[in-house]
N, C-alpha and C positions, 0 to 999 in steps of 0.2 A: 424194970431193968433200965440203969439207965445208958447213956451213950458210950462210957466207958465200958462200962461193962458189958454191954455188948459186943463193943470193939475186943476186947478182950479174950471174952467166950469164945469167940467166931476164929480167933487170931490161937486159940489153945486146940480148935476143932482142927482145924489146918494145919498145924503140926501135926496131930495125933493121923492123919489121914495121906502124912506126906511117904512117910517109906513104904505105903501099899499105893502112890500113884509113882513113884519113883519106877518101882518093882512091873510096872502096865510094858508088858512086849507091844512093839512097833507095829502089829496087827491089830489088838486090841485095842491103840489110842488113834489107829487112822480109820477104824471100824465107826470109832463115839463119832471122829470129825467130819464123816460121811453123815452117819444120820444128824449129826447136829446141823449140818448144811440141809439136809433136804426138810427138817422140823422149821427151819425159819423161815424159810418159801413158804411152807403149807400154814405156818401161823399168819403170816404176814400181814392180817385184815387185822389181828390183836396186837401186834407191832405197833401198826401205825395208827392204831386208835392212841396207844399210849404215848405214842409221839405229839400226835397233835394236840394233846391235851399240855404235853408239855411247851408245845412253842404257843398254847395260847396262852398261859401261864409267863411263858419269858417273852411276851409280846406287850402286857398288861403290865409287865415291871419295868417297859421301857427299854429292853436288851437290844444289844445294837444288830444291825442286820448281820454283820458279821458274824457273830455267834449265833444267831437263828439258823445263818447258813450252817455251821457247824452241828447244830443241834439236830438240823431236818433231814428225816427218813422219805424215801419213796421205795416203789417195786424196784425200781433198779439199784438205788442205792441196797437196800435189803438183796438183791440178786448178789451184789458185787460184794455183800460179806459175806453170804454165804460161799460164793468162789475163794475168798478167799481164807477157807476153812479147807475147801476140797485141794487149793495150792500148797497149803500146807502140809497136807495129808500125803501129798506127792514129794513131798522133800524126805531124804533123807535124815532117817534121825540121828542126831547125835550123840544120844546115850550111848557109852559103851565105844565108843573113838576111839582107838590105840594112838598116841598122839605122838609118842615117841617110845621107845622100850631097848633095853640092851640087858646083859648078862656081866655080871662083877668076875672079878679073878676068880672067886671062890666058890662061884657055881650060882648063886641067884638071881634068878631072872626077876629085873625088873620093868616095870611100863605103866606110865601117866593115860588116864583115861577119862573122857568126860563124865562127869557125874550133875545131876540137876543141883541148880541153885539150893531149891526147896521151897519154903514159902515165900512166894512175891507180893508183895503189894503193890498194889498201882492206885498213885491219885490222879487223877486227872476233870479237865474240865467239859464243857458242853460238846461233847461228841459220844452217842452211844456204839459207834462202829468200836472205839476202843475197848468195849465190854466184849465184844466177839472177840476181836483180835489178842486181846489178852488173854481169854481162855485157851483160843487155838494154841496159841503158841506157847502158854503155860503148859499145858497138855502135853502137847508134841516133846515140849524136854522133859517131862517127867514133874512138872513142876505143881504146885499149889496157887492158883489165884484167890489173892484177896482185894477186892476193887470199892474202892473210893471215887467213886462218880462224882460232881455236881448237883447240886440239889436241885437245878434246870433240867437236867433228864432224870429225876428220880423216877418216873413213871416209866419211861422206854427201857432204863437200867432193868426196873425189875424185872417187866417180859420178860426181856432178852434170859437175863439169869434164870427164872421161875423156866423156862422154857430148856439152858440146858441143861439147868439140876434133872427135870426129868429125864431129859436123854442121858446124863451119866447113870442113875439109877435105875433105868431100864438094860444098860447094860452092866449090873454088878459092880458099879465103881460108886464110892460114898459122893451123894451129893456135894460133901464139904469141900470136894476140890474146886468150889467154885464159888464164892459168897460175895455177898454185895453188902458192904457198908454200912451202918447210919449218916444221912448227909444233912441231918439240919443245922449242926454247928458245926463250925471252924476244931469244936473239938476232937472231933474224931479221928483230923489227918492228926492231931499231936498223938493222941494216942495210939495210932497204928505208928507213926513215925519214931516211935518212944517204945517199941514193946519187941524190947531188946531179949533174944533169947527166943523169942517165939516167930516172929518174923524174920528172915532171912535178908531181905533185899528190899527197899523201896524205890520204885520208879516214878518221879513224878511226869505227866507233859501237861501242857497245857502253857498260859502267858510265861512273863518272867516273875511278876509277885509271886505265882503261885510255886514255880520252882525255886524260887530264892526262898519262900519261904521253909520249903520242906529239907531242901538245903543245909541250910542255916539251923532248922530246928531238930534234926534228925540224931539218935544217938545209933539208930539200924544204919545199916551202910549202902549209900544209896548209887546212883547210877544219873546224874545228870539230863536229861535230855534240853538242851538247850533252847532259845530261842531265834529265831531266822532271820537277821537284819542283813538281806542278803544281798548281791551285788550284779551289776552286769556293765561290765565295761567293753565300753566299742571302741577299739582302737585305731590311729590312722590309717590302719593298714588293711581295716576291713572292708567286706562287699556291704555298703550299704546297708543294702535291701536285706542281707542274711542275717545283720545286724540287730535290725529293725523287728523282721520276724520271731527272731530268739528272742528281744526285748519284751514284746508283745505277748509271747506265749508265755514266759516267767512271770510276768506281771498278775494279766488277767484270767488266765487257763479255770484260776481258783483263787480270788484276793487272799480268804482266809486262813490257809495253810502257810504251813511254818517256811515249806522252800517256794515262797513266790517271793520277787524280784520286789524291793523296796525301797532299792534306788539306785540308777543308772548315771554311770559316768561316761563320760563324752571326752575324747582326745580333741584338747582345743586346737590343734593341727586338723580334726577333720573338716573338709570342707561341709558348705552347709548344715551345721549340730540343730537349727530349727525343723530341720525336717523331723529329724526323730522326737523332738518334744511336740508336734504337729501328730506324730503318728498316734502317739501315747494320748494325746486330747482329742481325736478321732476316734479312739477306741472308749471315752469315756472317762479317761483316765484324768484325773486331777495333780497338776505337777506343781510342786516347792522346789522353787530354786531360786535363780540370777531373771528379774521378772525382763531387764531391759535387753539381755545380749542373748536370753535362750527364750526369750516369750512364755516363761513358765504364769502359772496362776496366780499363784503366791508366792512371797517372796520367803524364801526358806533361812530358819532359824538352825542353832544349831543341836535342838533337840529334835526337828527333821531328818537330820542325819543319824539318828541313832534312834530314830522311831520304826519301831515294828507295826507300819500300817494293819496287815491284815486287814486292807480295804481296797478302794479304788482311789489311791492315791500311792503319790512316789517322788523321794527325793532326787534330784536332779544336778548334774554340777561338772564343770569344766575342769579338766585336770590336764597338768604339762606330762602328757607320753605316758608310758607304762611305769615310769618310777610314781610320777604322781598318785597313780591309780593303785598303787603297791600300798604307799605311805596313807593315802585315803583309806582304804580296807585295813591297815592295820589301824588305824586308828578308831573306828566306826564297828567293825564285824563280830558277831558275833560271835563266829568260828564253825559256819552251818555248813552255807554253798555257795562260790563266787564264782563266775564266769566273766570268760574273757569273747570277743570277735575280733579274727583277726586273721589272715591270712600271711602272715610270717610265722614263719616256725620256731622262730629264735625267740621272738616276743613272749609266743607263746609259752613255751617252754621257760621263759623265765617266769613268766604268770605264774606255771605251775608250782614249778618250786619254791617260787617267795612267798606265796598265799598262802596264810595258817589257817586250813580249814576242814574239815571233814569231809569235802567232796570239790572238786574245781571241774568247770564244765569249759572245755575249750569247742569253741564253737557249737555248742548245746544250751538248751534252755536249764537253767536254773530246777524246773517240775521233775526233772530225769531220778534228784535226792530222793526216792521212795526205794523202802524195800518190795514191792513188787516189782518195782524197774529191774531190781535188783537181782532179780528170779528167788529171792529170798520169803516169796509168800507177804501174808501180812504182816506190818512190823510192828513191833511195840514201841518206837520212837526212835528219833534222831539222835542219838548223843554226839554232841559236842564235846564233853571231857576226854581224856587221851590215857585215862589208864580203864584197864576191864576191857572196854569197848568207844569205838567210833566210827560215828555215821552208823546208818541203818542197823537196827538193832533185831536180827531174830534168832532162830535156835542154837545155833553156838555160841549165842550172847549170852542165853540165859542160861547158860553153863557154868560150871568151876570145872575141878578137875580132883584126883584123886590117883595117889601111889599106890599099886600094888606090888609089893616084893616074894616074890614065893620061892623058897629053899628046900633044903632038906636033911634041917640038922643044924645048918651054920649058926655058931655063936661068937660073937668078938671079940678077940682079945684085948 
């Protein structure tokens, strides 16, 4: 068989399997998400066999640390998906939401109500937590995952899936709501991307080629999830020191993730702006900017500014006041998370409003962008696009919706 056609197969089994996981009562699908939490704990020694086989694999192809990070499992990392299967479990489900409903002149009641997407595809890159998270929350709405991994975690992918196809099938529900991909070529995202009729929804995350790519080549309707060229601006008006710390946790908390801080602007009104590039290269951090007036390391280009480190590095740069820092982010942003410091209210609040982004953190770090922060359980990504959904994406994301009119008798004239 070959990679189409597999894709193909797997993408016809997912349908055929989606109106009996649609039809899964709220008991039954936070039943699977219990024991599928406590099956990855108790696998976990088989988890991280298959992990380490993988990062020594993307170790030997020269993969950058950044994505090793992404790719690496431990007890607690494997702890902290399986919580976050059991968070999930504890959310309210969506199916079945009366969202709005009224009664016509003529007696029929009608009301909009959530209904699952149906089959989702997810491609994504070197992170196997997203194979959990996608199933949970596929699940939880009623939905169908079909996951397109990396060919960096093909091995951790499979556990993870081989692990909760059993627990769906231990509990009467068809293994098929959960399949994993062929990931040796490039070909398999066109054809899940391209397999109109059968697939419902594709999500990609992962860099920007990878979402531009599926993007761009996608005739299934897809779902954006952006990438993070994110911001933190300190303004004259801030406490230093609170400044500094917010700068510092966005940054370094986690280089690799999509809402860490990738470049920091500085109201050239504040007194002393060398401290804070001092803070940043105390902590490790490597800074692009103005080498002579901010002592940065390197002298920053202007594909610095619009670079999604995912490392320990960060663009740096002086701006005149809160208009600067406005016209800067629009200029540069991706449209992720931008944060302000600043102890005016006024500032603030114009920060807020003039920043086109999916989340603005006034005096918070940048890292807050997660749907756990969110009390939203795990999420299946950021979006940055502004129709469907944005920011944090979980179970009423992965919804539509559906009319019901019910009468008795009426016909139109």
């Amino acid at each position: 068989m070959t990679e189409r056609e597999e894709v193909l197969a797997k993408a016809r089994a997912a349908k055929a399997v989606a109106p009996e996981v649609a039809r899964l009562t709220s008991g039954r699908k936070n039943e699977i998400l219990h024991a599928a939490a406590t099956r990855l704990i108790e696998r976990s020694a088989d988890i991280l066999a298959a992990n380490q086989a993988d990062i020594a694999a993307g170790r030997a192809a020269g993969m950058a640390e950044s994505l090793i990070d992404r790719l690496s499992l431990d007890e607690a990392r494997i702890e902290g998906i399986a919580g976050g299967l059991i968070q999930v479990a504890s959310l309210t489900d969506p199916v079945g939401e009366v969202l709005r409903g009224s009664t016509m002149p003529n007696g029929i009641q009608m009301k909009q109500i959530r209904v699952p997407l149906g089959v989702m595809g997810m491609v994504y890159e070197a992170r196997p937590n997203v194979t959990v998270d996608a199933f949970g929350l596929a699940l939880k709405s009623g939905n169908v995952a079909l996951l397109r991994g990396s060919k960096s975690a093909r091995n951790s992918n499979a556990a993870l899936v081989g692990i909760l196809q059993n627990v769906l099938v231990e509990h009467d529900v068809p293994a098929e709501a959960v399949q994993l991909l062929p990931c040796d070529t490039h070909d398999s995202v066109k054809d899940l991307i391209t397999a109109r009729g059968l697939v419902d929804v594709v999500i990609p995350r992962g860099g920007a080629g990878l979402i531009n790519a599926v993007v761009l080549g996608a005739t299934v309707p897809t779902i954006e999830t952006g990438t993070g060229n994110c911001h933190v601006y300190i303004d004259r008006d801030a406490d230093i020191d609170l400044g500094i710390n917010i700068l510092l946790n966005s940054k370094t908390r986690r280089p690799s993730v999509c809402n860490t801080a990738e470049t920091v602007l500085i109201d050239s009104a504040l007194p002393e702006p060398r401290r804070i590039i001092e803070a940043l290269q105390g902590a490790g951090v490597r800074v692009h900017g103005d080498v002579e007036k901010l002592g940065a390391d390197v002298a920053a280009t202007e594909e610095d500014f619009a670079d999604e480190y995912l490392s320990m590095d960060i663009a740096a740069a002086l701006v005149d006041g809160i208009d600067g820092a406005i016209e800067h982010i629009a200029r540069y942003s991706t449209g992720h998370t931008e944060a302000i410091a600043t102890n005016n209210i006024v500032t603030a609040q114009r920060f807020a409003d003039s920043v086109d982004a999916a989340a603005v953190m006034i005096n918070a770090s940048t890292a807050f962008t997660d749907g756990e922060q969110y009390g939203m359980g795990a999420e299946i990504g950021i979006s940055t696009q502004k129709l469907h959904a944005r920011g944090p994406m979980a179970l009423p994301e992965l919804t539509t919706t559906k009319w019901i009119l019910q009468g008795t008798g009426q016909v139109r004239p």
